[in-house]
Gaussian input, Z-matrix of N, CA and C with variables (Angstrom, degrees):
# hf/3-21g

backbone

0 1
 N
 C     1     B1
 C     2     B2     1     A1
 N     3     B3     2     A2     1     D1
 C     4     B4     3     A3     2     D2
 C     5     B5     4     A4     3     D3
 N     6     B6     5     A5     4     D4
 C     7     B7     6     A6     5     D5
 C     8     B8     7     A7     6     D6
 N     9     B9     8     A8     7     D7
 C    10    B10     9     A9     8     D8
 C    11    B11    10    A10     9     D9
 N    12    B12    11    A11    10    D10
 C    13    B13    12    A12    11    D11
 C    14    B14    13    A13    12    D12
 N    15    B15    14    A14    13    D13
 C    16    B16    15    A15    14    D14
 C    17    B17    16    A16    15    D15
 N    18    B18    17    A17    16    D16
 C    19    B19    18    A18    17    D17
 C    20    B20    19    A19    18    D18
 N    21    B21    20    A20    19    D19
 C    22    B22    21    A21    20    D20
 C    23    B23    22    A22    21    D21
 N    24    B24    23    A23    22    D22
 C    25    B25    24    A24    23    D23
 C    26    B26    25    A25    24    D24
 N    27    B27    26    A26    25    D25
 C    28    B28    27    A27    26    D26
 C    29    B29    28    A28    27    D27
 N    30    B30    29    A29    28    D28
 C    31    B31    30    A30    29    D29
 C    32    B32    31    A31    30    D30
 N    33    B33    32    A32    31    D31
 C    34    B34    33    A33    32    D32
 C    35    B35    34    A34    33    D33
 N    36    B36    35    A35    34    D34
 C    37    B37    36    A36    35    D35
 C    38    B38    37    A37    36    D36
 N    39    B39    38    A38    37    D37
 C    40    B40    39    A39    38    D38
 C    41    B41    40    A40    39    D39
 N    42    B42    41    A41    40    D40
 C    43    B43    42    A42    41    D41
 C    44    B44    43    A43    42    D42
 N    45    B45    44    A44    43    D43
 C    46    B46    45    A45    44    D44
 C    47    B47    46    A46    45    D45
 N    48    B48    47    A47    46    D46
 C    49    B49    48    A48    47    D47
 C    50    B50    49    A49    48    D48
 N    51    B51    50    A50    49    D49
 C    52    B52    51    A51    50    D50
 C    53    B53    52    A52    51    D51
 N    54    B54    53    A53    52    D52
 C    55    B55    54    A54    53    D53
 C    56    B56    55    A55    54    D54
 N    57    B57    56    A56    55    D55
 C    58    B58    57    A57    56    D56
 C    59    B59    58    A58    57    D57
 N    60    B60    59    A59    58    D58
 C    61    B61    60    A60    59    D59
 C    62    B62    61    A61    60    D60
 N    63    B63    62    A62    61    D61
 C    64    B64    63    A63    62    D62
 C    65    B65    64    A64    63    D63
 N    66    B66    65    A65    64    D64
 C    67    B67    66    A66    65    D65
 C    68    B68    67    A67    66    D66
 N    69    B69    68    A68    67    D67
 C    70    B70    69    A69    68    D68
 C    71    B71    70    A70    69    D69
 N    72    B72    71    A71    70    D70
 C    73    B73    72    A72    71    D71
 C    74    B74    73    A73    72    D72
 N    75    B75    74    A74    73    D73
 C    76    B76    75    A75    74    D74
 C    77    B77    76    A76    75    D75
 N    78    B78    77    A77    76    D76
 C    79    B79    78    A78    77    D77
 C    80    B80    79    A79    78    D78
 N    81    B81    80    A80    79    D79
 C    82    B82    81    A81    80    D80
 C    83    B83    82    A82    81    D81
 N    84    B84    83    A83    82    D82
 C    85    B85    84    A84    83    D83
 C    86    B86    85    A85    84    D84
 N    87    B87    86    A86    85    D85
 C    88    B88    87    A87    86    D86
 C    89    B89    88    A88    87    D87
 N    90    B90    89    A89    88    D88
 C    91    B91    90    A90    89    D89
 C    92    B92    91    A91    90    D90
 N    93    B93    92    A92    91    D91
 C    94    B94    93    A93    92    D92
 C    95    B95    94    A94    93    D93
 N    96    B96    95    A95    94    D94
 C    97    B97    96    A96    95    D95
 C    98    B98    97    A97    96    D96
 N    99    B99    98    A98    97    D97
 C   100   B100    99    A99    98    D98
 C   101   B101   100   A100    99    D99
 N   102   B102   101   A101   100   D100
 C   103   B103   102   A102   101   D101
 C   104   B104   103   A103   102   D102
 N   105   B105   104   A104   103   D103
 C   106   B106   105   A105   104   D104
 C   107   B107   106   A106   105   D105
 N   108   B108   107   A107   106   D106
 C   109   B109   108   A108   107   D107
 C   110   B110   109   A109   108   D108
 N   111   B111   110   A110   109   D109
 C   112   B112   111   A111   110   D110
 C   113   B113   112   A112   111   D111
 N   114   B114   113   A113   112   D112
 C   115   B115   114   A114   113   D113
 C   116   B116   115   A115   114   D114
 N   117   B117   116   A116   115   D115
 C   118   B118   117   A117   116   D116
 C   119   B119   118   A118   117   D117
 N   120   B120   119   A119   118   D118
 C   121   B121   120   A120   119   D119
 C   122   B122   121   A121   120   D120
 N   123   B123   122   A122   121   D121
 C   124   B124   123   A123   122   D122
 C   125   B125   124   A124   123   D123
 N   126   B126   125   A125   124   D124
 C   127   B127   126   A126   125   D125
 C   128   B128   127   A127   126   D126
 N   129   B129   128   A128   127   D127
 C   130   B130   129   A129   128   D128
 C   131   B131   130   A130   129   D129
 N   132   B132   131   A131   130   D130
 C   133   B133   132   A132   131   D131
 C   134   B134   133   A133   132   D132
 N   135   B135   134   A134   133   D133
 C   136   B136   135   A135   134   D134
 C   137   B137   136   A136   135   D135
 N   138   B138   137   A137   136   D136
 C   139   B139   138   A138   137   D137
 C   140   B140   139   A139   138   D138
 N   141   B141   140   A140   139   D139
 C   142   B142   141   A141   140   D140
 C   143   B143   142   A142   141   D141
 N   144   B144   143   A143   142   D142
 C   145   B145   144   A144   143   D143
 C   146   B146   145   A145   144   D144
 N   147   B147   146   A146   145   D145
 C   148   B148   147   A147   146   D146
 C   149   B149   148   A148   147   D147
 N   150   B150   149   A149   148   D148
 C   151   B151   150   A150   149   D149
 C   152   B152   151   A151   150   D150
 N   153   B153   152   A152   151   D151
 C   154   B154   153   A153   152   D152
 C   155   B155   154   A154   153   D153
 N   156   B156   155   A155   154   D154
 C   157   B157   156   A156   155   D155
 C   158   B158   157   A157   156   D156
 N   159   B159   158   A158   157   D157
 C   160   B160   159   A159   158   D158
 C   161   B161   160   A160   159   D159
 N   162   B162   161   A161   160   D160
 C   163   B163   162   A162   161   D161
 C   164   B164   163   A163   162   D162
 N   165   B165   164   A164   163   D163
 C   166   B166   165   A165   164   D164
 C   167   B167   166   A166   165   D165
 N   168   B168   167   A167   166   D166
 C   169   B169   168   A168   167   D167
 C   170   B170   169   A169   168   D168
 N   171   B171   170   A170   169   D169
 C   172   B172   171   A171   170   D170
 C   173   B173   172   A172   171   D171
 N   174   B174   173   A173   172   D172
 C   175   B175   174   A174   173   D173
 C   176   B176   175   A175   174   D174
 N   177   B177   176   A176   175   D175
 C   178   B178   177   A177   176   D176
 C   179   B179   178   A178   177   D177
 N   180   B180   179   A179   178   D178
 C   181   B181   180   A180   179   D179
 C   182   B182   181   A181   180   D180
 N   183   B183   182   A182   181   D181
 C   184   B184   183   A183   182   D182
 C   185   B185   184   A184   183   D183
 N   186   B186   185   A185   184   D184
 C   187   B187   186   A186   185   D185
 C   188   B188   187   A187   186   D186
 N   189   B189   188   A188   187   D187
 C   190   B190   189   A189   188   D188
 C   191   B191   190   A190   189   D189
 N   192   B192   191   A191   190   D190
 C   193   B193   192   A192   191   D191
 C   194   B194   193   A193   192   D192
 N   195   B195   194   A194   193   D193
 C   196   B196   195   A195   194   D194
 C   197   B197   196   A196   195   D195
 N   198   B198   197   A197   196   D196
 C   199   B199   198   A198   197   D197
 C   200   B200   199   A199   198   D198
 N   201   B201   200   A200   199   D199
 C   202   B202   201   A201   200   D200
 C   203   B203   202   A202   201   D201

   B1=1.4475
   B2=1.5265
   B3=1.4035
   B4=1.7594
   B5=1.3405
   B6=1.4570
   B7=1.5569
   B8=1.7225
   B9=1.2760
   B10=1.2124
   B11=1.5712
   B12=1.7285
   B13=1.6358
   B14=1.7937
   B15=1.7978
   B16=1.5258
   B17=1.3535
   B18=1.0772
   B19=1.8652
   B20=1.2233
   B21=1.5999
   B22=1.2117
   B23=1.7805
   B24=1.2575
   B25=1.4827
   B26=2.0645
   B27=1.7655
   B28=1.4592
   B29=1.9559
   B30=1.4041
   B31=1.7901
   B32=1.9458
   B33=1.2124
   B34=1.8848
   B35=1.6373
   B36=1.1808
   B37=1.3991
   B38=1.9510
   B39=0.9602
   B40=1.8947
   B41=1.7508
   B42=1.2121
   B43=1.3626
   B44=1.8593
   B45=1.4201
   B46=1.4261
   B47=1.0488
   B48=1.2684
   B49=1.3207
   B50=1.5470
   B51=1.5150
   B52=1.0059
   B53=1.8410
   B54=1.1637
   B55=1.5634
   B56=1.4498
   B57=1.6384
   B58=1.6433
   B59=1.5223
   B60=0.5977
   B61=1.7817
   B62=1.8409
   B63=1.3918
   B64=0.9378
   B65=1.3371
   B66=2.0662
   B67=1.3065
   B68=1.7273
   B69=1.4789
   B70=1.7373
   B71=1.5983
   B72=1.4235
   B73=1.8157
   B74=1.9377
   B75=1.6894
   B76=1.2265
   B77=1.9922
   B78=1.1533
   B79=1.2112
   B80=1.9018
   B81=2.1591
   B82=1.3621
   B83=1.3349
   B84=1.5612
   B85=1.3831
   B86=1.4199
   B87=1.3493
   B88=1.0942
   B89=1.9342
   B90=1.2350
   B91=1.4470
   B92=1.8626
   B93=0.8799
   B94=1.4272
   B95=1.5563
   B96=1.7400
   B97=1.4296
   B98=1.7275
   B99=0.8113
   B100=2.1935
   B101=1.7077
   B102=1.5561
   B103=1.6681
   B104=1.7691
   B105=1.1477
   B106=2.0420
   B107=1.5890
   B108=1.7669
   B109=1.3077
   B110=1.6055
   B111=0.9851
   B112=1.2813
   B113=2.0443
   B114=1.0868
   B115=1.1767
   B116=1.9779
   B117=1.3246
   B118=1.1557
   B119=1.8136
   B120=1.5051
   B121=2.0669
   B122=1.6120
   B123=1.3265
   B124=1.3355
   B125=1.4642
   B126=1.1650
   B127=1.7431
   B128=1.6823
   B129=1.4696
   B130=1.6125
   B131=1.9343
   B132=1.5506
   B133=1.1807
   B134=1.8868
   B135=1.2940
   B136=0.9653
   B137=1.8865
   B138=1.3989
   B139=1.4890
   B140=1.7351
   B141=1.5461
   B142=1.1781
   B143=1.8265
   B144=1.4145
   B145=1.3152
   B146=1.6801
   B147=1.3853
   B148=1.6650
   B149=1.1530
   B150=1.5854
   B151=1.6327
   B152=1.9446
   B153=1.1931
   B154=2.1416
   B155=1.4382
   B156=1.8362
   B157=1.4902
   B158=1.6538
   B159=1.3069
   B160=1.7066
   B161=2.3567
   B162=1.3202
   B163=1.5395
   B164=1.2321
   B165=1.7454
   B166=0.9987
   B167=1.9899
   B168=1.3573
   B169=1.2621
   B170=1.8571
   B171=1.8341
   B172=1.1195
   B173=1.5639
   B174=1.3537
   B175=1.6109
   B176=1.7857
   B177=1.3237
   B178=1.8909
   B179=2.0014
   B180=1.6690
   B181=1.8905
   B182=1.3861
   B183=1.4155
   B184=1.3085
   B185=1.9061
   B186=1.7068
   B187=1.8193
   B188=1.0712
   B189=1.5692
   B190=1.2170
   B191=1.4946
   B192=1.8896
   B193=1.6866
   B194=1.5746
   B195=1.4466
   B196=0.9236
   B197=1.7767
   B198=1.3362
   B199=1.6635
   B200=1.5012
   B201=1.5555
   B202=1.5112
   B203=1.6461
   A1=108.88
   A2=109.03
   A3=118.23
   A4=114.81
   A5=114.69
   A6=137.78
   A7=94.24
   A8=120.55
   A9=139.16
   A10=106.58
   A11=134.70
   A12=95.64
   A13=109.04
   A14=102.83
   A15=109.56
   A16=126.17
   A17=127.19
   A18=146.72
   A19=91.96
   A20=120.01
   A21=103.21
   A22=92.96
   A23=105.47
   A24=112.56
   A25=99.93
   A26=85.61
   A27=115.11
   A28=82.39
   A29=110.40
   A30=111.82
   A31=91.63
   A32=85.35
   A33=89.64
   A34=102.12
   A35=115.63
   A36=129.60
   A37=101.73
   A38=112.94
   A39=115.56
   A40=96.65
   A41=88.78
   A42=126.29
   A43=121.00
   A44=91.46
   A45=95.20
   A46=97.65
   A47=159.71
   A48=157.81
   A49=90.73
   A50=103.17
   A51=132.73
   A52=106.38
   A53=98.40
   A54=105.27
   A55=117.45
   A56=116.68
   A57=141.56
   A58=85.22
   A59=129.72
   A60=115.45
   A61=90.81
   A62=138.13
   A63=123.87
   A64=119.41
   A65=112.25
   A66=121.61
   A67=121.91
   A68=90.53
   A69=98.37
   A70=134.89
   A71=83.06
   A72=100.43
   A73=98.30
   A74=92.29
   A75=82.20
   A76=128.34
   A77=103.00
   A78=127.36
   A79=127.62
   A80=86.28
   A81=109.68
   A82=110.60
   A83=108.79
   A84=112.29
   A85=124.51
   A86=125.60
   A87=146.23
   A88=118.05
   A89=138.44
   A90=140.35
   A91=97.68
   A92=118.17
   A93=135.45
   A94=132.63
   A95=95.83
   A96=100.00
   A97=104.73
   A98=102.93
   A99=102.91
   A100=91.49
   A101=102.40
   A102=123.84
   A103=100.29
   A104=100.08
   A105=98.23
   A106=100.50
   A107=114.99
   A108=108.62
   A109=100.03
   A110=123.93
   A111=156.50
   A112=106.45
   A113=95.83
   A114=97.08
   A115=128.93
   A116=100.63
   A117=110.12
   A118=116.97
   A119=109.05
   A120=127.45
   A121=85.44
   A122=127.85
   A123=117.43
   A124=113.77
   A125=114.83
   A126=109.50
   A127=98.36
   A128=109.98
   A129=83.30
   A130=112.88
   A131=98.84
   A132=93.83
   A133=115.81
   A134=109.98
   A135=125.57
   A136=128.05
   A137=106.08
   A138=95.95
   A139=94.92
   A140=126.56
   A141=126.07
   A142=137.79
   A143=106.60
   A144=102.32
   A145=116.38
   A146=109.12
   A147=107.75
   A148=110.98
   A149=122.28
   A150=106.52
   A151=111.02
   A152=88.55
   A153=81.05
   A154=88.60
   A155=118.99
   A156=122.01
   A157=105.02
   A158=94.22
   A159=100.21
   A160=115.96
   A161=95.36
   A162=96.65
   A163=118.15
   A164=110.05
   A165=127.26
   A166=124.01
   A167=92.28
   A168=123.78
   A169=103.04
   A170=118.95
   A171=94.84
   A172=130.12
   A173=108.05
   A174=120.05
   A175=99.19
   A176=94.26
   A177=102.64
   A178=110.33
   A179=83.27
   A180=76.17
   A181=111.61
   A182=133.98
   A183=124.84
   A184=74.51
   A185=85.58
   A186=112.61
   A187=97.56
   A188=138.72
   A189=164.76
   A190=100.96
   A191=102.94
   A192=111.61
   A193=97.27
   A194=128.12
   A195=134.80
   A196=127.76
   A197=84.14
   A198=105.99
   A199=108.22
   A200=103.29
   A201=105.09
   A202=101.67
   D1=140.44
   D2=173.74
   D3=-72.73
   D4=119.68
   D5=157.19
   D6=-27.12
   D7=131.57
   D8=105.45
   D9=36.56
   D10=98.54
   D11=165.56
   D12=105.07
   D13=-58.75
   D14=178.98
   D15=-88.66
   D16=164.14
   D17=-162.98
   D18=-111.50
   D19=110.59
   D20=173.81
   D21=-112.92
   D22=166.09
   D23=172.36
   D24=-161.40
   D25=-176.45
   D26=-148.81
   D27=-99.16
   D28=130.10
   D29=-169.84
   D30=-135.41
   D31=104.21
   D32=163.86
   D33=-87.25
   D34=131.70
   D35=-158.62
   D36=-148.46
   D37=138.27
   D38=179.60
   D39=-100.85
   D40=127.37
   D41=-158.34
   D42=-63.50
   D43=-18.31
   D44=152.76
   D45=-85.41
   D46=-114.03
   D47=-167.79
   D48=27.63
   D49=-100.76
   D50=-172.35
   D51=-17.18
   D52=-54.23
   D53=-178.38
   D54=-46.34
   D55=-51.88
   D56=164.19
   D57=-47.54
   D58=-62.44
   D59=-140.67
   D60=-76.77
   D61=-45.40
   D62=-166.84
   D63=-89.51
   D64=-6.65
   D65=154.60
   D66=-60.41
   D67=-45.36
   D68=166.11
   D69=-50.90
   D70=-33.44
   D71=-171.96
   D72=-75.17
   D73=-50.74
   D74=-173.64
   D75=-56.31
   D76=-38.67
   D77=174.35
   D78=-46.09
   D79=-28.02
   D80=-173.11
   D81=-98.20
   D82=-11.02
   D83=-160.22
   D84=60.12
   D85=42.48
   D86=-172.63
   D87=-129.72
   D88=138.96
   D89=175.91
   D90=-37.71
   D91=-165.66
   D92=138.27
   D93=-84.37
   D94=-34.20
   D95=165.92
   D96=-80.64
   D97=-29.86
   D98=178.93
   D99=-39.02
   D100=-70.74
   D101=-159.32
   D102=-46.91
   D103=-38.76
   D104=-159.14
   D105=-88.37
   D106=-7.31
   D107=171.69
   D108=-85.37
   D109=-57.29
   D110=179.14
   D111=-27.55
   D112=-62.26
   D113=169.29
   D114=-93.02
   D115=-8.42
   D116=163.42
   D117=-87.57
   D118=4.11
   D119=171.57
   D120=-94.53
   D121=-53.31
   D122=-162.10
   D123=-75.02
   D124=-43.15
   D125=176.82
   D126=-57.47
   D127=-52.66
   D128=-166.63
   D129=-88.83
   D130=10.48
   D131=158.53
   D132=-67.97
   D133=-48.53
   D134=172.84
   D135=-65.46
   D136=-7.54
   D137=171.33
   D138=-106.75
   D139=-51.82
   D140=167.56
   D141=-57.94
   D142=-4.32
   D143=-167.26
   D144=78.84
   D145=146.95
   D146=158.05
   D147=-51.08
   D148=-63.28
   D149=-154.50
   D150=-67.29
   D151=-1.75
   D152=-166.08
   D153=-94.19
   D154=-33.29
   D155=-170.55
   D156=-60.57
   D157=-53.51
   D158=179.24
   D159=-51.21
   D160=-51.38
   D161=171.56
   D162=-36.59
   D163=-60.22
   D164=-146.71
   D165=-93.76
   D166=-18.72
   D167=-155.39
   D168=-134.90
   D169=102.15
   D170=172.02
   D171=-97.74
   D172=148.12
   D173=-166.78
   D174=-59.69
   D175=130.48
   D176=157.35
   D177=-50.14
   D178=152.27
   D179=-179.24
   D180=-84.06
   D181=146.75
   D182=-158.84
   D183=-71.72
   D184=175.02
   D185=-178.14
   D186=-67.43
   D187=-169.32
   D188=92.64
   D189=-44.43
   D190=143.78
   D191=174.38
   D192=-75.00
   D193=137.84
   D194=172.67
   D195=107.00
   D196=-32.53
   D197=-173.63
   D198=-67.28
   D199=127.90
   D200=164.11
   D201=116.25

């Protein structure tokens, strides 16, 4: 079920892929869905820039120390 706030949807993805991404996550200490948001902020961090990413795109709230 979708957090509060998020769009969730249905992602056909090839399954090695898929595999990398949840080796990554694991590695990051992150979900799999963390990782595929995570790197889907950085590509378009990286085609848009911070300042257009930030406009356009809103930032997660940082954590609380302790929380979670």
């Amino acid at each position: 079920m979708a957090s509060p706030g998020k769009k969730a949807f249905a992602l056909r993805i090839d399954p090695a892929l898929w595999a990398e991404i949840e080796r990554m996550a694991a590695a990051e200490l992150r979900s799999a869905n963390a990782q595929v948001e995570y790197l889907l902020r950085e590509a378009l961090r990286a085609r848009l820039g911070d300042a257009a990413l930030q406009r356009r795109v809103p930032q997660p709230a940082p954590e609380e120390p302790g929380a979670g």
